[in-house]
PDB file of N, CA, C and O in Angstrom:
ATOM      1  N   UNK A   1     -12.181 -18.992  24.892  1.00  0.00           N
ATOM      2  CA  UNK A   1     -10.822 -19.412  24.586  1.00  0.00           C
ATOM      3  C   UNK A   1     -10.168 -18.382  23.673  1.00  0.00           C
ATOM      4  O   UNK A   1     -10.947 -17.851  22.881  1.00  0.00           O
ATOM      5  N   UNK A   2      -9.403 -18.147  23.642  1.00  0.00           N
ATOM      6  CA  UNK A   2      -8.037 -17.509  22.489  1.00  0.00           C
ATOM      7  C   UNK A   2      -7.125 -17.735  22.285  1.00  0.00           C
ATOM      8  O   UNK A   2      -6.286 -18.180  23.069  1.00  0.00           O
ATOM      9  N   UNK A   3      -6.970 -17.432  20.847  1.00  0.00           N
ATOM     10  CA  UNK A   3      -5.845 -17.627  20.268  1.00  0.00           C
ATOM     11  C   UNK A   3      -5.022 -17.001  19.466  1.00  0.00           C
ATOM     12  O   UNK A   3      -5.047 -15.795  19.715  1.00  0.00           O
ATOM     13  N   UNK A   4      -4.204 -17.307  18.498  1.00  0.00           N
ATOM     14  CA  UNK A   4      -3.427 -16.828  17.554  1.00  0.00           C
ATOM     15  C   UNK A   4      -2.665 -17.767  16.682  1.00  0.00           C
ATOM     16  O   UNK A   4      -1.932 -18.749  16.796  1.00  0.00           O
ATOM     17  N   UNK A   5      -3.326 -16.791  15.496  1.00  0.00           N
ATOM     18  CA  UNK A   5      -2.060 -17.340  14.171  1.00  0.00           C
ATOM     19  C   UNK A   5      -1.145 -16.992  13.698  1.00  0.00           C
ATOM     20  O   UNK A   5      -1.054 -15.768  13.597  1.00  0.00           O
ATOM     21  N   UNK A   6      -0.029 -17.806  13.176  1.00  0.00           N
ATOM     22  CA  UNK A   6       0.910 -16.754  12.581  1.00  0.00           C
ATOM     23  C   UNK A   6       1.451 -17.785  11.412  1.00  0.00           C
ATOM     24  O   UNK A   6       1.821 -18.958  11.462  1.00  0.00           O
ATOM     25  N   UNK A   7       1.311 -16.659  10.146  1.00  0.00           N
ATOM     26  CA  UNK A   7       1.873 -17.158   8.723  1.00  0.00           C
ATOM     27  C   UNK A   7       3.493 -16.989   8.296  1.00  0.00           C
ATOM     28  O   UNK A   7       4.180 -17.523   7.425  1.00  0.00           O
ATOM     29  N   UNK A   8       3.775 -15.946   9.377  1.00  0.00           N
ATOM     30  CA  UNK A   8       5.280 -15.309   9.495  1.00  0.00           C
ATOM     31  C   UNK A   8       5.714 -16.075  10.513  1.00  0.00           C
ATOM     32  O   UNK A   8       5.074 -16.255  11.549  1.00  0.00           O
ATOM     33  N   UNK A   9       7.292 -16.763  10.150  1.00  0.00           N
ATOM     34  CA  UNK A   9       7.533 -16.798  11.394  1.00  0.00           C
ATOM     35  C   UNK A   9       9.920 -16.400  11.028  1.00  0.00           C
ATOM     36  O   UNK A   9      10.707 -16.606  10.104  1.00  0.00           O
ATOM     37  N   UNK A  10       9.978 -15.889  12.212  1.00  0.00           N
ATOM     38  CA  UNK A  10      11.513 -15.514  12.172  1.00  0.00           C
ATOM     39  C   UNK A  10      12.534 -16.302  11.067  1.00  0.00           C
ATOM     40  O   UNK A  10      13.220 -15.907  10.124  1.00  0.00           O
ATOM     41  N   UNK A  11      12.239 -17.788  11.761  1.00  0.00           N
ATOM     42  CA  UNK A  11      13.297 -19.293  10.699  1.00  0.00           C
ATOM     43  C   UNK A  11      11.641 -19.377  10.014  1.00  0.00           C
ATOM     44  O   UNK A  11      10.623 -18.938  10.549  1.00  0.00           O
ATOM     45  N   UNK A  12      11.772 -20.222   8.411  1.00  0.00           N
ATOM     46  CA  UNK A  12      10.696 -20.742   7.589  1.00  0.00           C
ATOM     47  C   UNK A  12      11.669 -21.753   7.063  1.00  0.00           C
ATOM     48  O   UNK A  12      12.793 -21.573   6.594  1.00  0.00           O
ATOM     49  N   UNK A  13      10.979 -22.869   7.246  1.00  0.00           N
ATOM     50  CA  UNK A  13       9.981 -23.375   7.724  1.00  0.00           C
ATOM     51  C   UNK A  13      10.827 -23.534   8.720  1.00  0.00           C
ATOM     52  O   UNK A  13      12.046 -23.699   8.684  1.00  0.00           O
ATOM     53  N   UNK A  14       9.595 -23.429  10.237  1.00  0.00           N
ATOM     54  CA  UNK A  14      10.123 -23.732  11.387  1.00  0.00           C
ATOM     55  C   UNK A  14      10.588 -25.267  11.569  1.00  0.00           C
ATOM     56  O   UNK A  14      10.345 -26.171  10.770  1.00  0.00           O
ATOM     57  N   UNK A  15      11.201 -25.365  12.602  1.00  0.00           N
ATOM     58  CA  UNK A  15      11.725 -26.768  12.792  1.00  0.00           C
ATOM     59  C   UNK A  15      10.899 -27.791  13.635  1.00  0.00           C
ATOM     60  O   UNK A  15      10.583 -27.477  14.782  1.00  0.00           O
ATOM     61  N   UNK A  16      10.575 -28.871  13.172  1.00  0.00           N
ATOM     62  CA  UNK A  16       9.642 -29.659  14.046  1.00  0.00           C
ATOM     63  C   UNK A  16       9.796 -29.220  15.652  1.00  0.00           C
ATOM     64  O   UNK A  16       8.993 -28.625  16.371  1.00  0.00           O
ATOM     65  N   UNK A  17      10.704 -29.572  15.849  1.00  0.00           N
ATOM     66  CA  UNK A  17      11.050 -29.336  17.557  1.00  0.00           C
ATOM     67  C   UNK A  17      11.406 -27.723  18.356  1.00  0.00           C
ATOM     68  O   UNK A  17      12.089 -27.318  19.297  1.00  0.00           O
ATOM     69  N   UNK A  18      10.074 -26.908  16.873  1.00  0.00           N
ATOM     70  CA  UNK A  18      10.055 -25.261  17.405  1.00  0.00           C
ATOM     71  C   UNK A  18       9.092 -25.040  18.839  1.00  0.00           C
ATOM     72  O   UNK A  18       7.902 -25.307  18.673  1.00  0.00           O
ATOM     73  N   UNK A  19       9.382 -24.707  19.840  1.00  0.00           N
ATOM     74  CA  UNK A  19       8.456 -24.639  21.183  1.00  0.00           C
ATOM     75  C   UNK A  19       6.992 -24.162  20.447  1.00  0.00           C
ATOM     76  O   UNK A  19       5.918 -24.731  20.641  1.00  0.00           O
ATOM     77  N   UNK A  20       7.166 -23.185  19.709  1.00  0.00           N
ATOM     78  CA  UNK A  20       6.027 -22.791  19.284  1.00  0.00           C
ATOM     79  C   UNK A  20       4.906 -23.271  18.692  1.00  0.00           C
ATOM     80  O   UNK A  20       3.875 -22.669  18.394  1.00  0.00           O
ATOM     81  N   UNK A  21       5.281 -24.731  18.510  1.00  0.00           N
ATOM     82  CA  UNK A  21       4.194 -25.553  17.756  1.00  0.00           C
ATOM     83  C   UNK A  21       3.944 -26.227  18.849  1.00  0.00           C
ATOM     84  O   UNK A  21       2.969 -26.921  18.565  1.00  0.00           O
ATOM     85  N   UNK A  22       4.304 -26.469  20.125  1.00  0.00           N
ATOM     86  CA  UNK A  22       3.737 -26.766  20.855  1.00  0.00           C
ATOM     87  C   UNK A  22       2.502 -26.242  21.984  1.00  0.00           C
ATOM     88  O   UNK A  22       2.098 -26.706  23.050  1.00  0.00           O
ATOM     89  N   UNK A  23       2.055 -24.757  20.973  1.00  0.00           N
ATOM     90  CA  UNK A  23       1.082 -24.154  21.563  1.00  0.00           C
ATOM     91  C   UNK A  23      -0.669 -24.633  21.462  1.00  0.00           C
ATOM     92  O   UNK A  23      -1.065 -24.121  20.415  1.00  0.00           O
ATOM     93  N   UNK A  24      -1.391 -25.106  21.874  1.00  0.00           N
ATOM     94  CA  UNK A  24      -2.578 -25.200  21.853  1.00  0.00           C
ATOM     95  C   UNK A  24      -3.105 -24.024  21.294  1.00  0.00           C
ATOM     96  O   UNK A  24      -3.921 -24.170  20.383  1.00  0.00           O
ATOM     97  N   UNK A  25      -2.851 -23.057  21.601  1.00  0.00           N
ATOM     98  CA  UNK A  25      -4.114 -22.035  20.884  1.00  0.00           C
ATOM     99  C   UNK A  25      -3.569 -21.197  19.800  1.00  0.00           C
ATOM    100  O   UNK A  25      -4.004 -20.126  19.379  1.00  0.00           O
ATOM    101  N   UNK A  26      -2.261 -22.056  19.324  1.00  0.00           N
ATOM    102  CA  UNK A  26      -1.451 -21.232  18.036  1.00  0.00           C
ATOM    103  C   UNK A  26      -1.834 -21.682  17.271  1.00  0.00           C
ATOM    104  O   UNK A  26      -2.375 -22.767  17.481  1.00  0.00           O
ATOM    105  N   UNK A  27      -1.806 -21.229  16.122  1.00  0.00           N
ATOM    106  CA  UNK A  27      -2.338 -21.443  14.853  1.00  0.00           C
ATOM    107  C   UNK A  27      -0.899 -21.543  13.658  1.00  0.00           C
ATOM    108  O   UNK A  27      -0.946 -20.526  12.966  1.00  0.00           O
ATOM    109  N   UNK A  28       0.309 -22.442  13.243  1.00  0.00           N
ATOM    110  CA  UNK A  28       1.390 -21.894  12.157  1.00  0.00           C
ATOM    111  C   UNK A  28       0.914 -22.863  11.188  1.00  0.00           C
ATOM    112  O   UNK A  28       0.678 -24.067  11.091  1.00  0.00           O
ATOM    113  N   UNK A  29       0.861 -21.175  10.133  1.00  0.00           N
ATOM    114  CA  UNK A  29       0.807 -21.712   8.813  1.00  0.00           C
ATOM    115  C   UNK A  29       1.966 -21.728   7.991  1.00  0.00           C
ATOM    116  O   UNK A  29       2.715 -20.786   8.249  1.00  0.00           O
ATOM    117  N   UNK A  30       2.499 -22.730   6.790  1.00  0.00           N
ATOM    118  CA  UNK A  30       3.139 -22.454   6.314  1.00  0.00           C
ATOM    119  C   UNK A  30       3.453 -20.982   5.656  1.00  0.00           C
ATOM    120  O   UNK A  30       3.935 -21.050   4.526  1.00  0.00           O
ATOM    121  N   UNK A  31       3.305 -19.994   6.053  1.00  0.00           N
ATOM    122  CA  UNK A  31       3.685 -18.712   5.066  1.00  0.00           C
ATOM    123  C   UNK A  31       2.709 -18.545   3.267  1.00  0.00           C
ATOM    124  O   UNK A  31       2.928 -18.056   2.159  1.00  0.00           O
ATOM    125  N   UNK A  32       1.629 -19.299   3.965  1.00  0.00           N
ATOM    126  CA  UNK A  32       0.709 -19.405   2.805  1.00  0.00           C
ATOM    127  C   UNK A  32      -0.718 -19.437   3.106  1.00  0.00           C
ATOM    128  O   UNK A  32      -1.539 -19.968   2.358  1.00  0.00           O
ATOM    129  N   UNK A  33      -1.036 -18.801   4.329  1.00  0.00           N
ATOM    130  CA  UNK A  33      -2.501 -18.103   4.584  1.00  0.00           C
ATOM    131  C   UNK A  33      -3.269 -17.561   3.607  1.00  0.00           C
ATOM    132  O   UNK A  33      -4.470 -17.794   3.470  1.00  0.00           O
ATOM    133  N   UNK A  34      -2.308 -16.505   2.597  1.00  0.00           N
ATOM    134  CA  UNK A  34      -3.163 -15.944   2.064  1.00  0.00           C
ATOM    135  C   UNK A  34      -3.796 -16.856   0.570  1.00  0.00           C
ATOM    136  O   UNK A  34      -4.803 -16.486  -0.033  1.00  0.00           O
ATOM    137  N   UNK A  35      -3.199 -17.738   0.282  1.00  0.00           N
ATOM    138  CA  UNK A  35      -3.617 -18.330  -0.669  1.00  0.00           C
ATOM    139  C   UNK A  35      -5.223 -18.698  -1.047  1.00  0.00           C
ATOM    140  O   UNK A  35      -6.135 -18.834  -0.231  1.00  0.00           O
ATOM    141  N   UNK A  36      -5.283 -18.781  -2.055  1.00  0.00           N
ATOM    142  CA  UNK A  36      -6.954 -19.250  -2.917  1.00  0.00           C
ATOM    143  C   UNK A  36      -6.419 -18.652  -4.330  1.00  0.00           C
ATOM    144  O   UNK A  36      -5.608 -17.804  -4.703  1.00  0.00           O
ATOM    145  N   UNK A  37      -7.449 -19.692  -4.977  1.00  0.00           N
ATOM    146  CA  UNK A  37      -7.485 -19.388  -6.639  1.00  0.00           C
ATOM    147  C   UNK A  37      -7.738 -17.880  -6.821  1.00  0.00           C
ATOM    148  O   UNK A  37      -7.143 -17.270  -7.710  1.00  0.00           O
ATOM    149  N   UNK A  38      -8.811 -17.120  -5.805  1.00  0.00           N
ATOM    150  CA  UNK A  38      -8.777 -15.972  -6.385  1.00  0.00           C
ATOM    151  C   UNK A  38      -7.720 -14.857  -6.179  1.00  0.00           C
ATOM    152  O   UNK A  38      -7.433 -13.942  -6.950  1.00  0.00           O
ATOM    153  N   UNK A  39      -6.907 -15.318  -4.238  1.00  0.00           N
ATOM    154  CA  UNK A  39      -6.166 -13.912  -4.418  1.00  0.00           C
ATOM    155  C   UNK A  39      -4.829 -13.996  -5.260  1.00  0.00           C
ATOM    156  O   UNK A  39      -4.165 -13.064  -5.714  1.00  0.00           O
ATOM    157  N   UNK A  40      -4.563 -15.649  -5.369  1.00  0.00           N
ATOM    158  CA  UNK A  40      -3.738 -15.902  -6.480  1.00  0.00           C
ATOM    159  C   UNK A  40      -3.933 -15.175  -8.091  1.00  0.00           C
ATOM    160  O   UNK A  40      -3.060 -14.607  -8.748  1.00  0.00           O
ATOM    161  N   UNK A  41      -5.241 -15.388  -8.422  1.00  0.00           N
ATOM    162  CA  UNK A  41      -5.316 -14.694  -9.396  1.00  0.00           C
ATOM    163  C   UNK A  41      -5.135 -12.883  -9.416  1.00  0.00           C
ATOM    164  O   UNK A  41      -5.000 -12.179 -10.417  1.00  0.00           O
ATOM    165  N   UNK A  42      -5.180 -12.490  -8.113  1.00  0.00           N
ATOM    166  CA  UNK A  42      -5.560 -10.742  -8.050  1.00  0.00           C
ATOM    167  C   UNK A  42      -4.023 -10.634  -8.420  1.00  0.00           C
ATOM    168  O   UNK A  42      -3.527 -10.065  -9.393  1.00  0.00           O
ATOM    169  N   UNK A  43      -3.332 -11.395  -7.293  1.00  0.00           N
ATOM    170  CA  UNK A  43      -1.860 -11.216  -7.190  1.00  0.00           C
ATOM    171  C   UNK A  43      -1.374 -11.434  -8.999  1.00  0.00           C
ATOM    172  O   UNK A  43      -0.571 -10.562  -9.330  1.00  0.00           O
ATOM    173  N   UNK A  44      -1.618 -12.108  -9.780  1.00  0.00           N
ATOM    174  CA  UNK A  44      -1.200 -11.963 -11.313  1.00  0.00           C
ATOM    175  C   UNK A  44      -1.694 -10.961 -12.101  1.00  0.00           C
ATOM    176  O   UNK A  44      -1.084 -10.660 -13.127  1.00  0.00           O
ATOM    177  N   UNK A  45      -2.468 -10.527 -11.863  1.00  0.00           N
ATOM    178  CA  UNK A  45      -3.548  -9.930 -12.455  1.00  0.00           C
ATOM    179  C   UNK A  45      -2.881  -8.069 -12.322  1.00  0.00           C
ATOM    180  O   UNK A  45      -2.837  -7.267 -13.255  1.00  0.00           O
ATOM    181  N   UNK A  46      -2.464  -7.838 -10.956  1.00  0.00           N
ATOM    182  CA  UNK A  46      -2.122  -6.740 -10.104  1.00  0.00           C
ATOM    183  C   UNK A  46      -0.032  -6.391 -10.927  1.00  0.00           C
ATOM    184  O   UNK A  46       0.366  -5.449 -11.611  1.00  0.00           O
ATOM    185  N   UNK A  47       0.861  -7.837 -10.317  1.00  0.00           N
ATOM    186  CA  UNK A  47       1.799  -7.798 -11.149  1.00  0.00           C
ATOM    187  C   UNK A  47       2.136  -7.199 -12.503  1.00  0.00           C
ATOM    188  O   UNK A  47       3.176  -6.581 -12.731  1.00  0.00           O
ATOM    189  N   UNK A  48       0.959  -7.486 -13.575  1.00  0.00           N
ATOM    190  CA  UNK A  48       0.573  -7.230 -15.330  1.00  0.00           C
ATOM    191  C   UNK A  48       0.598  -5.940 -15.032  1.00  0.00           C
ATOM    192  O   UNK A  48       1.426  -5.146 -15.479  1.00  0.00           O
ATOM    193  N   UNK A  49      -0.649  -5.574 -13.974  1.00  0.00           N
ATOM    194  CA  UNK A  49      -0.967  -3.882 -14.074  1.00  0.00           C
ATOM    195  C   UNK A  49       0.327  -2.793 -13.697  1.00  0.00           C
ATOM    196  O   UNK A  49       0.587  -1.653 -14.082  1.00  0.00           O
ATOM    197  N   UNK A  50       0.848  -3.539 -12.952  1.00  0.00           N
ATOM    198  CA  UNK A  50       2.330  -2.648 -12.520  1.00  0.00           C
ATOM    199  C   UNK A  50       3.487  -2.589 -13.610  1.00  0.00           C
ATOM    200  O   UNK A  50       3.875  -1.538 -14.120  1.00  0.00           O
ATOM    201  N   UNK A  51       4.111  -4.167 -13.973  1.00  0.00           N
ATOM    202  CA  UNK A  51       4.819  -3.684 -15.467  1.00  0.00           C
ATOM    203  C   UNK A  51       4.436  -3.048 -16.455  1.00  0.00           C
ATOM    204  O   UNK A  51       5.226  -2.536 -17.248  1.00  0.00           O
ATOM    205  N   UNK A  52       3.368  -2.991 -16.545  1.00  0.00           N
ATOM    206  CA  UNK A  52       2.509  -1.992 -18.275  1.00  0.00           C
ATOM    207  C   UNK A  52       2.660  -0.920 -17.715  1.00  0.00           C
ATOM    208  O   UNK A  52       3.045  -0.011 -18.451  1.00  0.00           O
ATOM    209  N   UNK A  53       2.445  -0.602 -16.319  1.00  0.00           N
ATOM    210  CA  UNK A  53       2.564   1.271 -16.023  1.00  0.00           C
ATOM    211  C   UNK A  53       4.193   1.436 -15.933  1.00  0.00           C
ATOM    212  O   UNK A  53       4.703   2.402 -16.500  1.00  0.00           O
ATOM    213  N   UNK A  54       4.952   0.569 -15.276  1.00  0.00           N
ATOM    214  CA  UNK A  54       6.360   0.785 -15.656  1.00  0.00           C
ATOM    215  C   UNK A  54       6.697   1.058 -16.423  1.00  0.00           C
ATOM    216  O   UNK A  54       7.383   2.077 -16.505  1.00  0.00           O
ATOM    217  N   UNK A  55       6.247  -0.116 -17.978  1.00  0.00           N
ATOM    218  CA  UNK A  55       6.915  -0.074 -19.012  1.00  0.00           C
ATOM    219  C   UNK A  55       6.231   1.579 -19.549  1.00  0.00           C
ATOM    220  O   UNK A  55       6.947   2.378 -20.151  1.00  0.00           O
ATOM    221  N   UNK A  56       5.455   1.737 -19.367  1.00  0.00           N
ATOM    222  CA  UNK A  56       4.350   3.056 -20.041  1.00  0.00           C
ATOM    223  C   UNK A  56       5.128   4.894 -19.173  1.00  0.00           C
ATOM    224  O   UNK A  56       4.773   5.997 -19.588  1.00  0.00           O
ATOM    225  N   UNK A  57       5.932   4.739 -18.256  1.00  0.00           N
ATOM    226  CA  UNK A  57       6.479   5.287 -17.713  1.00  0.00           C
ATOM    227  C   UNK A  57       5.605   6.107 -16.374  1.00  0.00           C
ATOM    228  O   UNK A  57       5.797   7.160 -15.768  1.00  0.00           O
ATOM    229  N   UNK A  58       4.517   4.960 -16.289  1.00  0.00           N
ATOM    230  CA  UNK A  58       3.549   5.524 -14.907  1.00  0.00           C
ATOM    231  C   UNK A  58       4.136   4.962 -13.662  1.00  0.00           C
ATOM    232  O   UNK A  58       4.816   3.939 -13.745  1.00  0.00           O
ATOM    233  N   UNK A  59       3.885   5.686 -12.223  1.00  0.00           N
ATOM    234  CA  UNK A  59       4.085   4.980 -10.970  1.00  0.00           C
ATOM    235  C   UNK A  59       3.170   3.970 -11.368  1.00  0.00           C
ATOM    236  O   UNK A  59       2.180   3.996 -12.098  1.00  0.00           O
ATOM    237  N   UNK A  60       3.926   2.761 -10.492  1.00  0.00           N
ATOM    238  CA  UNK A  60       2.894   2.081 -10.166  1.00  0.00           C
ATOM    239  C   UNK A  60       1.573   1.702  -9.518  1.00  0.00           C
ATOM    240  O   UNK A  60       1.955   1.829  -8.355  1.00  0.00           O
ATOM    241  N   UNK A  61       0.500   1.390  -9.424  1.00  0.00           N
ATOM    242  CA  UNK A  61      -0.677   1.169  -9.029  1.00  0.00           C
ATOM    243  C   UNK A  61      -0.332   0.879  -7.945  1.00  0.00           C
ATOM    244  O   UNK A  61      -0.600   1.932  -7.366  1.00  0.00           O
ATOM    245  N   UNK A  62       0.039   0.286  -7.259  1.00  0.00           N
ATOM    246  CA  UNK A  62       0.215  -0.775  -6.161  1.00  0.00           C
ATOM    247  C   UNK A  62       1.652  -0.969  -5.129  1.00  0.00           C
ATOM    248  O   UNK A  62       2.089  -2.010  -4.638  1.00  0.00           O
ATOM    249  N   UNK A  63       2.078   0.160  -5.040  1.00  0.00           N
ATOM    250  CA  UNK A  63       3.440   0.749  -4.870  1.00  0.00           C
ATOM    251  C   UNK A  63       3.251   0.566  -2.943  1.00  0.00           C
ATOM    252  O   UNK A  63       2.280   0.938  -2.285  1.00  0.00           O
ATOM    253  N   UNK A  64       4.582  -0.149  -2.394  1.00  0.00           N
ATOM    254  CA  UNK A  64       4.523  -0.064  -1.099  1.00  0.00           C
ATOM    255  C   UNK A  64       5.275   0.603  -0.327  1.00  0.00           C
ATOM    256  O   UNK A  64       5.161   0.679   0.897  1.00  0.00           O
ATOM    257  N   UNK A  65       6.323   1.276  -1.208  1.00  0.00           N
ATOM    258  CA  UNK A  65       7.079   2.565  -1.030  1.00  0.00           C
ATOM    259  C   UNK A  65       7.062   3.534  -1.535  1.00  0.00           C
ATOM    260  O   UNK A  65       8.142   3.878  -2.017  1.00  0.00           O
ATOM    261  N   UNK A  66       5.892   4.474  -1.703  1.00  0.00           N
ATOM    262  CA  UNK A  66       6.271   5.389  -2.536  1.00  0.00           C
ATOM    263  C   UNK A  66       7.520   6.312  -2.388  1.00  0.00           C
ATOM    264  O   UNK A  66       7.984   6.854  -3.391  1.00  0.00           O
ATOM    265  N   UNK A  67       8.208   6.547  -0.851  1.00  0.00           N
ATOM    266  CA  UNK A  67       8.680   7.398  -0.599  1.00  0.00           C
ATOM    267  C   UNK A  67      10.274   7.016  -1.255  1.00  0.00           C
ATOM    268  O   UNK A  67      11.327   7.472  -0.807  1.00  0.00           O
ATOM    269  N   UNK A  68      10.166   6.213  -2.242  1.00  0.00           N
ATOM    270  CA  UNK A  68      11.463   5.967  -2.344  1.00  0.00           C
ATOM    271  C   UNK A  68      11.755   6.115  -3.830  1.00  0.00           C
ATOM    272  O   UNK A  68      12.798   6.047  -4.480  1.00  0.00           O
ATOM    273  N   UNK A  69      10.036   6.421  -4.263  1.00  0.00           N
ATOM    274  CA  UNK A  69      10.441   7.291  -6.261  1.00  0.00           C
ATOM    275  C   UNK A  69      10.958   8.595  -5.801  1.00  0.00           C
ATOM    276  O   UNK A  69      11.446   9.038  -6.841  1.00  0.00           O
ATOM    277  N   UNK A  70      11.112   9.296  -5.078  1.00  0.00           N
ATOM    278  CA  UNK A  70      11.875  10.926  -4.933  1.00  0.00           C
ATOM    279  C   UNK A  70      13.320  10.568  -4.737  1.00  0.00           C
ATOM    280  O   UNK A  70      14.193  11.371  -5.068  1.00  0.00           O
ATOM    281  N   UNK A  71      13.632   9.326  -4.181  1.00  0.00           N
ATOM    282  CA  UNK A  71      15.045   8.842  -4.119  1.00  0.00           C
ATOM    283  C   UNK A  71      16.300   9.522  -4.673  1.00  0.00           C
ATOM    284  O   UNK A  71      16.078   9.040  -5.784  1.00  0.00           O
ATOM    285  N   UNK A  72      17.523  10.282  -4.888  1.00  0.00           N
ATOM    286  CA  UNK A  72      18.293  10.194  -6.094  1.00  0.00           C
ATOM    287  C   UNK A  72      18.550   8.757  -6.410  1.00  0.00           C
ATOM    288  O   UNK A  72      18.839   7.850  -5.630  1.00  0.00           O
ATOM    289  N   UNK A  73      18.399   8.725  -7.630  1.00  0.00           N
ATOM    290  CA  UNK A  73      18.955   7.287  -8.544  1.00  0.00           C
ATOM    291  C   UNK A  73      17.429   6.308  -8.243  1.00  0.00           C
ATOM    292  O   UNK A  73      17.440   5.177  -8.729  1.00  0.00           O
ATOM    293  N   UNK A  74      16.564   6.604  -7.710  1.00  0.00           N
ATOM    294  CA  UNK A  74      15.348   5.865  -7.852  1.00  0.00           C
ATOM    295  C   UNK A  74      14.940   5.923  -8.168  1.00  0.00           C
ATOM    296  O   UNK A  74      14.293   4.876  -8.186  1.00  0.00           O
ATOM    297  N   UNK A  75      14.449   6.807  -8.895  1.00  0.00           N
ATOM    298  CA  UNK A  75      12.689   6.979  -9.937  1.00  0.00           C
ATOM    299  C   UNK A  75      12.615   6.249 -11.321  1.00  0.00           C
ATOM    300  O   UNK A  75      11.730   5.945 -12.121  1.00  0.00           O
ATOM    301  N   UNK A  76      13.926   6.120 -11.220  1.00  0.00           N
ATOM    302  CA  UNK A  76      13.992   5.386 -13.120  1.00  0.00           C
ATOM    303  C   UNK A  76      13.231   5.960 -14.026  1.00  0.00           C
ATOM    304  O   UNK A  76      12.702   5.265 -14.893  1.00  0.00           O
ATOM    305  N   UNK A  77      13.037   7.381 -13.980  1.00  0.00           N
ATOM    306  CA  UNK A  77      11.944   8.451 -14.665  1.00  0.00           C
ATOM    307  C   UNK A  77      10.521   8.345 -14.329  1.00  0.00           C
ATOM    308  O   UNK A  77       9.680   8.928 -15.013  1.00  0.00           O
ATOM    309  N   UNK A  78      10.120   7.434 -13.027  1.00  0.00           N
ATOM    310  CA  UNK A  78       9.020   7.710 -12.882  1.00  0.00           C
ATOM    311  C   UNK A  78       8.466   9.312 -11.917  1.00  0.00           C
ATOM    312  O   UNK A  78       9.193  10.184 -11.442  1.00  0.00           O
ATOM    313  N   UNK A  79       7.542   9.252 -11.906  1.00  0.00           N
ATOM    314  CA  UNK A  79       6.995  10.452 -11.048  1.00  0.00           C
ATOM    315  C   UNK A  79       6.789  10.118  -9.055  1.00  0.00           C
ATOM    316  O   UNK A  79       6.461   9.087  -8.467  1.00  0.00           O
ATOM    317  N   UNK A  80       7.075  11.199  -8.640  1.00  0.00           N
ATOM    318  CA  UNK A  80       6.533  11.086  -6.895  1.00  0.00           C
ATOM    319  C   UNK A  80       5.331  10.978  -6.918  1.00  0.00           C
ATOM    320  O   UNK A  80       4.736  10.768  -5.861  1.00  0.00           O
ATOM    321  N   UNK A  81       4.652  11.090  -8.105  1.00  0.00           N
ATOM    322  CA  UNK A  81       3.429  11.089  -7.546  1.00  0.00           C
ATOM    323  C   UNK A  81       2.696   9.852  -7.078  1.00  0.00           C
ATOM    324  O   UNK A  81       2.717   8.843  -7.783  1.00  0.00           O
ATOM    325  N   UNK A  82       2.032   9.876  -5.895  1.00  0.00           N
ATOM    326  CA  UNK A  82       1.695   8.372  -5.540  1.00  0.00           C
ATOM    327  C   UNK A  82       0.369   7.616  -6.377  1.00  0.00           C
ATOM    328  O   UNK A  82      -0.648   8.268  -6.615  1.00  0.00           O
ATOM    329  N   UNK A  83       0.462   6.619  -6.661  1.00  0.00           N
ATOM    330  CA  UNK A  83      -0.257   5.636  -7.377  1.00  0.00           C
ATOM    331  C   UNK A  83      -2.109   5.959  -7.291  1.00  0.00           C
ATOM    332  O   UNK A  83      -2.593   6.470  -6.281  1.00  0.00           O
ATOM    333  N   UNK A  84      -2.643   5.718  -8.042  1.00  0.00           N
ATOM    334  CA  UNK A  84      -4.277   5.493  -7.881  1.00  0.00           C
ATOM    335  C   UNK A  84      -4.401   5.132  -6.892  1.00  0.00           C
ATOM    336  O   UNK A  84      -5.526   4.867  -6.467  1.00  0.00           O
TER     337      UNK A  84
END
């Protein structure tokens, strides 16, 4: 058998009467798959580490654009250089 999940979906929360929940081998999650105490905790934990290098005038650790510290008017004095 196969299937698929999806935590994303276009509208959130979908609407009861979305075709798509009428799939047998779909899987919709509320937009909260990734949840648990721990990646909840990484996710706080990760946040801290990025404002202290902000505030400290480092890129951030955990950066999902770097290409956008070379920006004009983006770097806010940080560096291109990309993160650890």
């Amino acid at each position: 058998m196969r299937g698929a999940a999806l935590d994303v979906t276009e509208t959130e929360p979908l609407p009861a009467d979305d075709p798509l929940l009428n799939i047998p081998q779909l899987t919709v999650t509320p937009h909260m798959a990734w949840y648990s105490e721990e990646s909840y905790g990484e996710l706080k934990r990760r946040t801290v580490e990025n404002a202290v290098d902000v505030a400290a005038g480092r890129t951030p650790r955990n950066i999902v654009n770097p290409e956008v510290l070379g920006a004009p008017g983006r770097n806010h004095g940080l560096t291109a250089e990309v993160a650890r």
